[in-house]
PDB file of N, CA, C and O in Angstrom:
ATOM      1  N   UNK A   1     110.069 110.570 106.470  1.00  0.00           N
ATOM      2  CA  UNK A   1     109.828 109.290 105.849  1.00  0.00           C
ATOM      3  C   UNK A   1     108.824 108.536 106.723  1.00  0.00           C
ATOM      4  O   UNK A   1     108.905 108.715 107.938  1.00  0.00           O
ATOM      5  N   UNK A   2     107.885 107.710 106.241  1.00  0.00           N
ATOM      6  CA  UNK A   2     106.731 107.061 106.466  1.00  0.00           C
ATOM      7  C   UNK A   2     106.719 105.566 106.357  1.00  0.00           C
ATOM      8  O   UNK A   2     106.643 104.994 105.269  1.00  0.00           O
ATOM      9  N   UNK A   3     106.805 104.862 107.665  1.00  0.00           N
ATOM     10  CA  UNK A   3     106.373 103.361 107.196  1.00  0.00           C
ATOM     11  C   UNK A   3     105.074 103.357 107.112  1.00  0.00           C
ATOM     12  O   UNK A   3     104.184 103.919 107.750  1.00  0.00           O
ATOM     13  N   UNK A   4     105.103 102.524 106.088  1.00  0.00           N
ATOM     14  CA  UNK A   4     104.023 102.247 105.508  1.00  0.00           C
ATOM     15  C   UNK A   4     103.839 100.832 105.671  1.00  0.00           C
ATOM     16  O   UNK A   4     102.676 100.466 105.496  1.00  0.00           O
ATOM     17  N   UNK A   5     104.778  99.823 105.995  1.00  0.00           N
ATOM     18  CA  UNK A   5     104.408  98.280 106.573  1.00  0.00           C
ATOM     19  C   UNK A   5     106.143  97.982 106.585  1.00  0.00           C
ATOM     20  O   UNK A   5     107.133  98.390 105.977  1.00  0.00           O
ATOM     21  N   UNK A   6     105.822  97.008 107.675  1.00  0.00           N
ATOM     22  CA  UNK A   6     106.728  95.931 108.207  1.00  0.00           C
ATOM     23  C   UNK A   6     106.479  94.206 107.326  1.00  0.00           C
ATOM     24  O   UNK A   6     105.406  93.604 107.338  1.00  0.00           O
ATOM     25  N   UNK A   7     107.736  93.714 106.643  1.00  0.00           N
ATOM     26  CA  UNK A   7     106.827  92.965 105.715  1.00  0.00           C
ATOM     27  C   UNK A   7     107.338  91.598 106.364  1.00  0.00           C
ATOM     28  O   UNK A   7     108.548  91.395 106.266  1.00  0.00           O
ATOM     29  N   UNK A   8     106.544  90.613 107.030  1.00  0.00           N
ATOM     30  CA  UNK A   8     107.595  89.489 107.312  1.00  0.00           C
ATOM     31  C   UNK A   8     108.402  88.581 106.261  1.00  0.00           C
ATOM     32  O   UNK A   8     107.891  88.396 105.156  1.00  0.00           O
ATOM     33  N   UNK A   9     109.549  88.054 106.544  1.00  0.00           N
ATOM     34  CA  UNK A   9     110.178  87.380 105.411  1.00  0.00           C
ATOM     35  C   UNK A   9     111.282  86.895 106.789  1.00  0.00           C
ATOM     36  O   UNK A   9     111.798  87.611 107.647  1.00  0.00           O
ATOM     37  N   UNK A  10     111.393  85.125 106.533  1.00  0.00           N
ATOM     38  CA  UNK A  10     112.395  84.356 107.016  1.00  0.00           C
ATOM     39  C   UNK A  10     113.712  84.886 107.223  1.00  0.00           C
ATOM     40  O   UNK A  10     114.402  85.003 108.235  1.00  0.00           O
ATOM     41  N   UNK A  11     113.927  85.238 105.771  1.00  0.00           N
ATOM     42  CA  UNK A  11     115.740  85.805 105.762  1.00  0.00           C
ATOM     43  C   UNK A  11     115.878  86.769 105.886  1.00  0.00           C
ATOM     44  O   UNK A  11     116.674  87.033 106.787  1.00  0.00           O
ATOM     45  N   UNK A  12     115.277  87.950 105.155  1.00  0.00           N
ATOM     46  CA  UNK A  12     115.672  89.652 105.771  1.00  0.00           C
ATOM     47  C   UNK A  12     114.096  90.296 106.062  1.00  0.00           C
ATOM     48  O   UNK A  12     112.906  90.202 105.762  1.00  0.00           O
ATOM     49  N   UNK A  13     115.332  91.188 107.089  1.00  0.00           N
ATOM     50  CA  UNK A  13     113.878  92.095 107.555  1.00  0.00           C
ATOM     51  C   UNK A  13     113.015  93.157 106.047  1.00  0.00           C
ATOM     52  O   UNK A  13     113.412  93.282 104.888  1.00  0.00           O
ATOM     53  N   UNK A  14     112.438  93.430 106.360  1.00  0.00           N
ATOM     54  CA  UNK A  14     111.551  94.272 104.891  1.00  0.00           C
ATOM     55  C   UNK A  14     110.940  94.903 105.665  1.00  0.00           C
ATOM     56  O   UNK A  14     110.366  94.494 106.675  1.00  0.00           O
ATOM     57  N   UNK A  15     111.053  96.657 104.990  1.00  0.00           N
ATOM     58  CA  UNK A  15     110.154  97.423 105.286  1.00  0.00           C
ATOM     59  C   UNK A  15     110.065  98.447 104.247  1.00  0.00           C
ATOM     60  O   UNK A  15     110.962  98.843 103.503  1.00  0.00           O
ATOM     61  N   UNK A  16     108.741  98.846 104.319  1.00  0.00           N
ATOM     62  CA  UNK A  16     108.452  99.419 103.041  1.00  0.00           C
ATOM     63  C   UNK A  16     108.267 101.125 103.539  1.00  0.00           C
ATOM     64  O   UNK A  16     107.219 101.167 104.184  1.00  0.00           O
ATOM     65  N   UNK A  17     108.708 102.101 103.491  1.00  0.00           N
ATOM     66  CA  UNK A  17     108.572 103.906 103.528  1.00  0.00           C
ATOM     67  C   UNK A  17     108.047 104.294 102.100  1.00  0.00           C
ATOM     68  O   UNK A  17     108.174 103.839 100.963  1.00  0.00           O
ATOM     69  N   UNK A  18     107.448 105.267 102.645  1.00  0.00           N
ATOM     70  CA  UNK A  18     107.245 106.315 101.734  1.00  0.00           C
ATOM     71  C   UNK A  18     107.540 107.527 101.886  1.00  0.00           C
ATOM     72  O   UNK A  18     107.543 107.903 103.059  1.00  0.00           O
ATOM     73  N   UNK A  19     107.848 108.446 100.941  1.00  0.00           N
ATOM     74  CA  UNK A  19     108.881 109.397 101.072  1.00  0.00           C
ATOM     75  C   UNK A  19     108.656 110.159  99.715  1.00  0.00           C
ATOM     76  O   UNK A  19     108.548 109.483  98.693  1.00  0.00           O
ATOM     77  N   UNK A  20     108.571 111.683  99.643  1.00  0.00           N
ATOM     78  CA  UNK A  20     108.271 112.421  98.310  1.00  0.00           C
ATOM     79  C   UNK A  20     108.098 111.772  97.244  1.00  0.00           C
ATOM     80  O   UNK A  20     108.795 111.871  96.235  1.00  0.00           O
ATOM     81  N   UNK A  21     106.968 110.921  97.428  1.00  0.00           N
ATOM     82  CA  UNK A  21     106.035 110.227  95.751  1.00  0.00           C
ATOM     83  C   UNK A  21     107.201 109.344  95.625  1.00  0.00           C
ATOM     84  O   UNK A  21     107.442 109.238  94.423  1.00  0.00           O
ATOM     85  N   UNK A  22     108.102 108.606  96.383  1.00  0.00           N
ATOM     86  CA  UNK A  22     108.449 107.420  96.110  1.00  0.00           C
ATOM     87  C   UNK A  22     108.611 106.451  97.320  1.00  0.00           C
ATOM     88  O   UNK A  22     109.079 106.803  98.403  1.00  0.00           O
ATOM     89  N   UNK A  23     108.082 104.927  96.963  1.00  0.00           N
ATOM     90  CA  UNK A  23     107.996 103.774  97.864  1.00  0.00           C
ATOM     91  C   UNK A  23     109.849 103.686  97.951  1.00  0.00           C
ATOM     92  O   UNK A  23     110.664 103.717  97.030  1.00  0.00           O
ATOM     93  N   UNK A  24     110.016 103.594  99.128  1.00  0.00           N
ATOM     94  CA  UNK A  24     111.320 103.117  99.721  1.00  0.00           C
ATOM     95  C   UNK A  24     111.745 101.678 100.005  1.00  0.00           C
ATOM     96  O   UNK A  24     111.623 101.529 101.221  1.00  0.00           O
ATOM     97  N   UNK A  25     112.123 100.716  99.528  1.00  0.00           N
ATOM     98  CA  UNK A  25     112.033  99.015  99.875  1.00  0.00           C
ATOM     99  C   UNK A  25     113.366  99.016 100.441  1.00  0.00           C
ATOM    100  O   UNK A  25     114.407  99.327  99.863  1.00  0.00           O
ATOM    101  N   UNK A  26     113.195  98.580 101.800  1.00  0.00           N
ATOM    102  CA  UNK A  26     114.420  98.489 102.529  1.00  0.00           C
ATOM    103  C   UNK A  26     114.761  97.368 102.897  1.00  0.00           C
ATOM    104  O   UNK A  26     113.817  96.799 103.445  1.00  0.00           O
ATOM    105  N   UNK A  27     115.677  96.762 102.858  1.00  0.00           N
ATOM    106  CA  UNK A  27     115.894  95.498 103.190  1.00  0.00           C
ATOM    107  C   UNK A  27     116.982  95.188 104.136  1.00  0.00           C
ATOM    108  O   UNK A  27     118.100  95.609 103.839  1.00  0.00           O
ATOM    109  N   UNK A  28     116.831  94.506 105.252  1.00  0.00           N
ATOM    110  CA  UNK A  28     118.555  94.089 106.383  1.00  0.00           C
ATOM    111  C   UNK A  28     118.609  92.833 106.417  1.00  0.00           C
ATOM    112  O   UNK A  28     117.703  92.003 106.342  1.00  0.00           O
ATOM    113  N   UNK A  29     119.945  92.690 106.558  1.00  0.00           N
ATOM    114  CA  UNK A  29     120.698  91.568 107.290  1.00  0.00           C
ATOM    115  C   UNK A  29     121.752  92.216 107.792  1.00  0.00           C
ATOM    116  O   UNK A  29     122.418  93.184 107.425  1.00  0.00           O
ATOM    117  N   UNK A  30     121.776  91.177 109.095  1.00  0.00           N
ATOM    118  CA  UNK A  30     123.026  91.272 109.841  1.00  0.00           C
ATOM    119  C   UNK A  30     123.302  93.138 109.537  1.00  0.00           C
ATOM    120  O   UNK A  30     122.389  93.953 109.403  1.00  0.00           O
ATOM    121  N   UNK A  31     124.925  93.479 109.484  1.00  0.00           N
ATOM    122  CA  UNK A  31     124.542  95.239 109.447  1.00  0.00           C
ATOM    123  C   UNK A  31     124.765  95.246 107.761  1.00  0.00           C
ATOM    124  O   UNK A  31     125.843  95.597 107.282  1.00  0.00           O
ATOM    125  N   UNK A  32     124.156  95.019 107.315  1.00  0.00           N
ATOM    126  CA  UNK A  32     124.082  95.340 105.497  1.00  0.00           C
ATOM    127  C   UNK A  32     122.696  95.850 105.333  1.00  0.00           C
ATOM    128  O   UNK A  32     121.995  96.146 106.301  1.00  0.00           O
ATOM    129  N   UNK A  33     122.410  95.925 104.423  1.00  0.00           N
ATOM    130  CA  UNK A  33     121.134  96.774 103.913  1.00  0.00           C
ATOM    131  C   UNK A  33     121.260  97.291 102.158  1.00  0.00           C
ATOM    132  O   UNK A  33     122.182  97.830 101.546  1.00  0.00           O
ATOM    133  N   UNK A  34     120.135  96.923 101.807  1.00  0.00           N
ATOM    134  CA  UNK A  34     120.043  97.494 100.233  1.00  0.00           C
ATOM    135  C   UNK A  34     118.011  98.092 100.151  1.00  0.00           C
ATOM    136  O   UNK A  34     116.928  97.506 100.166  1.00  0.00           O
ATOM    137  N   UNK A  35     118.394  99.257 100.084  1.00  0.00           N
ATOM    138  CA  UNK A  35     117.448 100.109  99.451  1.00  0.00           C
ATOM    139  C   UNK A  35     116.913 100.119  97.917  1.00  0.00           C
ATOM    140  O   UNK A  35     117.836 100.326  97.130  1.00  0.00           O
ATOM    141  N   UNK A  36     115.935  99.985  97.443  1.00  0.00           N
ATOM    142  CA  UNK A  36     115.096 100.489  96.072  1.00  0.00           C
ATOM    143  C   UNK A  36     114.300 101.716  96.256  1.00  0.00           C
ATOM    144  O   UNK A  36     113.516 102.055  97.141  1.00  0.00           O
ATOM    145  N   UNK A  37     114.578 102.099  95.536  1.00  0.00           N
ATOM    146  CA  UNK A  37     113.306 103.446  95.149  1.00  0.00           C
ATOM    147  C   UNK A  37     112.586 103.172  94.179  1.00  0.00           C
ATOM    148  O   UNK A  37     113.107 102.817  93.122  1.00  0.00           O
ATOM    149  N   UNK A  38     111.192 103.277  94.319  1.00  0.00           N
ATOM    150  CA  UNK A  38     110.289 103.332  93.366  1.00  0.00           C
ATOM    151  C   UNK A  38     109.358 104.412  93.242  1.00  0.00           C
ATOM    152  O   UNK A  38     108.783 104.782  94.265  1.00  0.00           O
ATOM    153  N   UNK A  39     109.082 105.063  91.984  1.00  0.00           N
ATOM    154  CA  UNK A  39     108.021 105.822  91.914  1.00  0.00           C
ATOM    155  C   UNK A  39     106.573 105.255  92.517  1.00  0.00           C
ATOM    156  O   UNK A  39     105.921 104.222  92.366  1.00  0.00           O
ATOM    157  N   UNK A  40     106.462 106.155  93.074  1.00  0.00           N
ATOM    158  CA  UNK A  40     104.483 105.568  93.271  1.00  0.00           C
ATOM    159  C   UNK A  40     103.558 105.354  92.130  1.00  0.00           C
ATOM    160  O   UNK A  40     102.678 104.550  91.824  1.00  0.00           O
ATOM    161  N   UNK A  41     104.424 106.968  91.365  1.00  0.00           N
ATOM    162  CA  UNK A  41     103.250 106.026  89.747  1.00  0.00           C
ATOM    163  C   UNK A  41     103.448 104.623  89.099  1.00  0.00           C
ATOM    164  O   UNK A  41     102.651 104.060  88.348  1.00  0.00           O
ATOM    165  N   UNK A  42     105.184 103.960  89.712  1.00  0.00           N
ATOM    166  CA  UNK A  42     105.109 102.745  89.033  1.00  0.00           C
ATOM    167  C   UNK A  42     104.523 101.697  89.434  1.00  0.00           C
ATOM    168  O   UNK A  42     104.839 100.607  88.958  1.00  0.00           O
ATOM    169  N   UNK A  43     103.605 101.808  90.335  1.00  0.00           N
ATOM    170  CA  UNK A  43     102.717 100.660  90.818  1.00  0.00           C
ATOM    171  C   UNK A  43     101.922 100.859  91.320  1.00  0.00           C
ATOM    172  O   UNK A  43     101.748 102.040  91.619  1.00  0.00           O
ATOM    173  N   UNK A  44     100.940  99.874  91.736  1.00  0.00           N
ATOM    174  CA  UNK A  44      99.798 100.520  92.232  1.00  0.00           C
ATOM    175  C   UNK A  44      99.232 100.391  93.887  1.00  0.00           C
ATOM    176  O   UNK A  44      98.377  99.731  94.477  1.00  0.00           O
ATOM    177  N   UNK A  45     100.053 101.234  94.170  1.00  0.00           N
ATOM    178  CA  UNK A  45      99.202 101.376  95.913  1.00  0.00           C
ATOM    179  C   UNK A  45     100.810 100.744  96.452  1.00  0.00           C
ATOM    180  O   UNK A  45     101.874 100.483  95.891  1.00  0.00           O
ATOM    181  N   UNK A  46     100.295 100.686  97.807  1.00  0.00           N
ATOM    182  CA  UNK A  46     101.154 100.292  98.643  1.00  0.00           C
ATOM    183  C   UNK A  46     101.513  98.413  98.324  1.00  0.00           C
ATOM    184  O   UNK A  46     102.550  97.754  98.239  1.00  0.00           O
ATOM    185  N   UNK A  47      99.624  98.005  98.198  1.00  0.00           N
ATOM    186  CA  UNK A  47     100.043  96.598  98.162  1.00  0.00           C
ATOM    187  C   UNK A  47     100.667  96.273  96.512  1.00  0.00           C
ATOM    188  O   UNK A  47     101.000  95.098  96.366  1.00  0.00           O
ATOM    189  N   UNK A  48     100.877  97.269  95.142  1.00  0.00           N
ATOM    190  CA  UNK A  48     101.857  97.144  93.777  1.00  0.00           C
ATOM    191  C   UNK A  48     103.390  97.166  94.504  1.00  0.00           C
ATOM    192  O   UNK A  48     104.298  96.775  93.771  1.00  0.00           O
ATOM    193  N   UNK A  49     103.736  97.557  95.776  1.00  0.00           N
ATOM    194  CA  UNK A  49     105.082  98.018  96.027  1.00  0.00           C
ATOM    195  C   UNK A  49     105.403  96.558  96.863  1.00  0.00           C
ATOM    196  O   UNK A  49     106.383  95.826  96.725  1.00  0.00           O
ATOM    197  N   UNK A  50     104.357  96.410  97.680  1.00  0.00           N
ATOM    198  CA  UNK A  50     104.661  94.551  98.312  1.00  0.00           C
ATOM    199  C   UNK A  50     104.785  93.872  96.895  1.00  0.00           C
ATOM    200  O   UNK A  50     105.942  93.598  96.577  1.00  0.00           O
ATOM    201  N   UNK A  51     103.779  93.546  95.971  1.00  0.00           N
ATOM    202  CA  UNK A  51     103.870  92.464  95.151  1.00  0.00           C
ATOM    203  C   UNK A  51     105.244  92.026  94.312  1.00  0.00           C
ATOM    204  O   UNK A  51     105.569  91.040  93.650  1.00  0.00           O
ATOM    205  N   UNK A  52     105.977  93.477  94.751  1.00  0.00           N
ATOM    206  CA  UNK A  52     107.152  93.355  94.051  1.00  0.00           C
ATOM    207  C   UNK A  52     108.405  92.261  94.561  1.00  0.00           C
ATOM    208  O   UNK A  52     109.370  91.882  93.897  1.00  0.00           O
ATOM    209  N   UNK A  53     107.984  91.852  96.156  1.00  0.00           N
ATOM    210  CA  UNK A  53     108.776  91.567  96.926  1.00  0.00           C
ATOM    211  C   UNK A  53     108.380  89.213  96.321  1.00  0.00           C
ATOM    212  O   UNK A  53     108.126  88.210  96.988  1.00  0.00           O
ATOM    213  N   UNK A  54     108.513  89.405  95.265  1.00  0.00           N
ATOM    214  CA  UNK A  54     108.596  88.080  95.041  1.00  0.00           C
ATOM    215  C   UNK A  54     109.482  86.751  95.337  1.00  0.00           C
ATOM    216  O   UNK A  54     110.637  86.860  95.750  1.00  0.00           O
ATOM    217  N   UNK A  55     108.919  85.581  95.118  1.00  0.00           N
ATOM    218  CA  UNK A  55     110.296  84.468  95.746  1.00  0.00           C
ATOM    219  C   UNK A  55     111.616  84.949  95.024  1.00  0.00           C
ATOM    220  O   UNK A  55     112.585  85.120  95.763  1.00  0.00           O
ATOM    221  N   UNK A  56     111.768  85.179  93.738  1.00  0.00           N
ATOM    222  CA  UNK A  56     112.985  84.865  92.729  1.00  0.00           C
ATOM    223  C   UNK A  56     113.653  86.360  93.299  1.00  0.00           C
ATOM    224  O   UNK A  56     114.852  86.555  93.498  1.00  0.00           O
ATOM    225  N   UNK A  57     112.304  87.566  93.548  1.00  0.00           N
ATOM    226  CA  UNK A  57     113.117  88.887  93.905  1.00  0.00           C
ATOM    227  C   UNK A  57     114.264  88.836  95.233  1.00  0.00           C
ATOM    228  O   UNK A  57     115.308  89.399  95.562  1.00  0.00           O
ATOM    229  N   UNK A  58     113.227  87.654  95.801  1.00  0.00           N
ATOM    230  CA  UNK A  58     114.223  87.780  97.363  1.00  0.00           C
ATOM    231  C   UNK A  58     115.248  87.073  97.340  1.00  0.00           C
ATOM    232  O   UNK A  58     116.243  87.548  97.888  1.00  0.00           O
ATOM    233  N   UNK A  59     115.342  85.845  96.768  1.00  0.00           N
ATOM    234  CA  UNK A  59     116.151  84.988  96.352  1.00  0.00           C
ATOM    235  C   UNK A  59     117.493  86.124  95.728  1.00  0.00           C
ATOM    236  O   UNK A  59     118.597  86.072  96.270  1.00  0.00           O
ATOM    237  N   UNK A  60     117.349  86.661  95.089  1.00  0.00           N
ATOM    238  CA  UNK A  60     118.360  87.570  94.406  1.00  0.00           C
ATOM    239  C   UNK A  60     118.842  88.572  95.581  1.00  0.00           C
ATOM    240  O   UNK A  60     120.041  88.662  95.845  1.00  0.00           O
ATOM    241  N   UNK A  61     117.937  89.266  96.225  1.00  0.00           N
ATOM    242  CA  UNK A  61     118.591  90.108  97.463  1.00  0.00           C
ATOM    243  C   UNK A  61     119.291  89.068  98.235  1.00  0.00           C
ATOM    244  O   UNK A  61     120.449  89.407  98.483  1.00  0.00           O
ATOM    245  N   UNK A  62     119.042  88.189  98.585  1.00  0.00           N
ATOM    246  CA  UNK A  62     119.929  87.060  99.898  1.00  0.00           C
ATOM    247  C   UNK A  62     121.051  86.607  98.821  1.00  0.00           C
ATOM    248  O   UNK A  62     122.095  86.126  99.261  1.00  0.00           O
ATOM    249  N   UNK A  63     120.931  86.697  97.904  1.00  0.00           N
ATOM    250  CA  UNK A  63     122.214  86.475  96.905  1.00  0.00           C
ATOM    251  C   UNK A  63     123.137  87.415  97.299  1.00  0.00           C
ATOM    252  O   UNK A  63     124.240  87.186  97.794  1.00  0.00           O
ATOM    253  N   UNK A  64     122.556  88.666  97.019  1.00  0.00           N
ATOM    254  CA  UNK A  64     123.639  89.733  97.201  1.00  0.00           C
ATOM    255  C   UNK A  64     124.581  89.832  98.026  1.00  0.00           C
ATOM    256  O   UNK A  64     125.803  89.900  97.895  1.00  0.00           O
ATOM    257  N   UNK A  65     123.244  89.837  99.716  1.00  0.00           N
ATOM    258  CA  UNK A  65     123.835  90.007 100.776  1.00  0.00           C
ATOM    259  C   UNK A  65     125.413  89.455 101.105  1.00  0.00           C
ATOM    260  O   UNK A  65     126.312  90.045 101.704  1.00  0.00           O
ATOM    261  N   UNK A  66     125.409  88.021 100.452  1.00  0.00           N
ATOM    262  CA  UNK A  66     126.035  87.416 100.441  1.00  0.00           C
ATOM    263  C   UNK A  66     127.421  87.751  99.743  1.00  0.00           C
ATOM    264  O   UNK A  66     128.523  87.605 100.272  1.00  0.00           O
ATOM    265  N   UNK A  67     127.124  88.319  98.209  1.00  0.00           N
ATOM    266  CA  UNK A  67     128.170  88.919  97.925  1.00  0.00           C
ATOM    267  C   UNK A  67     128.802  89.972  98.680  1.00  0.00           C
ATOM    268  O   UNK A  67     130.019  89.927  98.865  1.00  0.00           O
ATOM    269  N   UNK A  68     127.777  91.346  99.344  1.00  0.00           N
ATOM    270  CA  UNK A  68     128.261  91.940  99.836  1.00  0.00           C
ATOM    271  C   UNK A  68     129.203  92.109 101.565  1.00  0.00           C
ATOM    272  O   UNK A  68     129.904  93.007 102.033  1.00  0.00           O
ATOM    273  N   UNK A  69     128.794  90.872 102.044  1.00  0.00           N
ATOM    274  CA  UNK A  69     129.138  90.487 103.067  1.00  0.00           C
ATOM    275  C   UNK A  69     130.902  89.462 103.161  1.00  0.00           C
ATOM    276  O   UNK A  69     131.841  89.335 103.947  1.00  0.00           O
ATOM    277  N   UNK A  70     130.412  88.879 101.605  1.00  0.00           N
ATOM    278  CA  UNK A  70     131.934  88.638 101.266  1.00  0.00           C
ATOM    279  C   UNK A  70     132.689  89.696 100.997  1.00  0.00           C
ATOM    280  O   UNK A  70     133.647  89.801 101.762  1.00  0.00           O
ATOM    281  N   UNK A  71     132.593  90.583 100.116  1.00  0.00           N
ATOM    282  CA  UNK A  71     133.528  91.559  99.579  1.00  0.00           C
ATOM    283  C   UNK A  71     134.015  92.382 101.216  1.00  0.00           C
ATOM    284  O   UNK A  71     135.137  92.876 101.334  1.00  0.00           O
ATOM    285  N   UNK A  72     133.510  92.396 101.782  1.00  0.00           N
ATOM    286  CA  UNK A  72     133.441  93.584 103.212  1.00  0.00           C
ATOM    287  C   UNK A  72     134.568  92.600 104.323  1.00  0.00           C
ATOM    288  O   UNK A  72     135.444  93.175 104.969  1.00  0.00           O
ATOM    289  N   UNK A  73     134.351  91.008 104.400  1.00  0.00           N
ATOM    290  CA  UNK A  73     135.252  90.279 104.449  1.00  0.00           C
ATOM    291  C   UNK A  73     136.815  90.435 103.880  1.00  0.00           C
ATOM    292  O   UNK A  73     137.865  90.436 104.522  1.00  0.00           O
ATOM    293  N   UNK A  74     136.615  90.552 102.606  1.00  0.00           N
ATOM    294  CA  UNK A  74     138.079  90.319 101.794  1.00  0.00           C
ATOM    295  C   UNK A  74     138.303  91.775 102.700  1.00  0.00           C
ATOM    296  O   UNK A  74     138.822  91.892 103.810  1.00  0.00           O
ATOM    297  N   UNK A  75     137.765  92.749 101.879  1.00  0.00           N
ATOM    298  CA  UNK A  75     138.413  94.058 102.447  1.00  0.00           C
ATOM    299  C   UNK A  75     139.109  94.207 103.814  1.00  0.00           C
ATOM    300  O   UNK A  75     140.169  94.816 103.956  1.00  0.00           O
ATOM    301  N   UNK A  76     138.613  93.767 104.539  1.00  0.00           N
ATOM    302  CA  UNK A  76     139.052  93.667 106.646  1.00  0.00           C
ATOM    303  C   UNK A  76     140.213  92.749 106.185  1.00  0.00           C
ATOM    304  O   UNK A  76     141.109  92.833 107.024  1.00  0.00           O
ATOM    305  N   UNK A  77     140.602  91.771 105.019  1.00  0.00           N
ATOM    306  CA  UNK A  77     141.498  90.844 105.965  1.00  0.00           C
ATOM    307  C   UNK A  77     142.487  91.677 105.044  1.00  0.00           C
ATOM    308  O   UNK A  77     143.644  91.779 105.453  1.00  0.00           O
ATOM    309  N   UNK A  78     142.210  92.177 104.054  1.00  0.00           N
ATOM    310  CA  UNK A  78     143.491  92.883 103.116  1.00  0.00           C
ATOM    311  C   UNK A  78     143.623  94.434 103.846  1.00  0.00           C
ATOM    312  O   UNK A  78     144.653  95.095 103.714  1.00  0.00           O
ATOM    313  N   UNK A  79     142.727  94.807 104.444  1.00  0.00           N
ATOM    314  CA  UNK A  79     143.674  95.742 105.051  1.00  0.00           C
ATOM    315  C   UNK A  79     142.639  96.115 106.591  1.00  0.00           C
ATOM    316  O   UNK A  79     142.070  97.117 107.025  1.00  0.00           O
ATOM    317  N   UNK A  80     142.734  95.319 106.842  1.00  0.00           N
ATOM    318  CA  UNK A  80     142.538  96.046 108.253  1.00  0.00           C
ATOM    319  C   UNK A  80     143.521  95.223 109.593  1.00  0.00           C
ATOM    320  O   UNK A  80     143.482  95.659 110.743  1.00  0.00           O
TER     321      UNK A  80
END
């Protein structure tokens, strides 16, 4: 796997791989992480795979995180 750029962003880290004809969009916080795969034919170039990384797109990933950082919460206090 291939970085292909380090993308800055305030709230999560972003980095973009490439990997057998598909862009990899990786995203962290804290220890969470959510991956996309995209075909390379679905956009164009490296900078079609940034443009994807929009306000409302990121807005929705820091949403998540959030869900997923709650659910991982509940889980530890119900059974760990």
């Amino acid at each position: 796997m291939r970085v292909v750029a380090d993308i800055p962003n305030p709230h999560v880290k972003i980095t973009l791989h490439s990997y057998n004809g598909k862009y990899i969009l990786k995203l962290e916080k804290a220890n969470l992480e959510q991956l996309y795969k995209i075909e390379e034919t679905e956009v164009n170039g490296d900078e079609g795979a940034i443009a994807l990384l929009d306000d409302e797109f990121i807005e929705a990933v820091v949403n998540r995180f959030v869900d997923m950082r709650d659910a991982f919460v509940s889980t530890v206090r119900r059974n760990g």
